[in-house]
N, C-alpha and C positions, 0 to 999 in steps of 0.2 A: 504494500500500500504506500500510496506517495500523499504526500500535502502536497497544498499548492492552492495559488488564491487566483477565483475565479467571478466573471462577474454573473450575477442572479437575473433572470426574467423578473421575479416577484418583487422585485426592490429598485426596478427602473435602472438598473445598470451598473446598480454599486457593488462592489466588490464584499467578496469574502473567505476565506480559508474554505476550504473545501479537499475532501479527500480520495483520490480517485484510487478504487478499488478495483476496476479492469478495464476491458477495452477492446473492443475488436474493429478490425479491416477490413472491409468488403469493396473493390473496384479503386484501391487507391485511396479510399473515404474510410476516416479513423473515427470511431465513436467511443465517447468514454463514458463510462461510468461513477459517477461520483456519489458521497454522500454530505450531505451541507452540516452545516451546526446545527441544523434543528435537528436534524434526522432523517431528511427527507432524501430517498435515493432518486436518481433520475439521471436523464443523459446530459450529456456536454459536446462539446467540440471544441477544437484548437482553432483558432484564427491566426495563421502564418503573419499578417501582413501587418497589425497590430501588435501580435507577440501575446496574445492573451486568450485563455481558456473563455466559455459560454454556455453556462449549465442554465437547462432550461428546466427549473423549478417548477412551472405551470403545466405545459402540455408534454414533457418531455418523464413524467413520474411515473417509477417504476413501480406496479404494487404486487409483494409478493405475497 
């Protein structure tokens, strides 16, 4: 498992620690799996171009 600070959908773009517990490849497109401080697991993605992760806390939640 890695840290790493990422910014949130549900908080309009503001950052926060978040810990990305896996991740898969499909077609060149990397998806990551993160879990936020509240708890809430869901997916992410890297943005190259800015240099910043983007966990999508709203539509992107994982429910196991």
């Amino acid at each position: 498992m890695q840290k790493t600070i990422a910014k949130l959908a549900s908080k309009d773009g503001a950052e926060e620690q978040v810990t990305i517990y896996d991740q898969k490849t499909k077609n060149g497109h990397t998806t990551y799996f993160v879990e936020t401080q509240a708890g809430i697991k869901c997916t992410a993605i890297f943005n190259i171009f800015v240099n910043r992760y983007f966990a999508d806390d709203v539509h992107g939640v994982i429910n196991e």
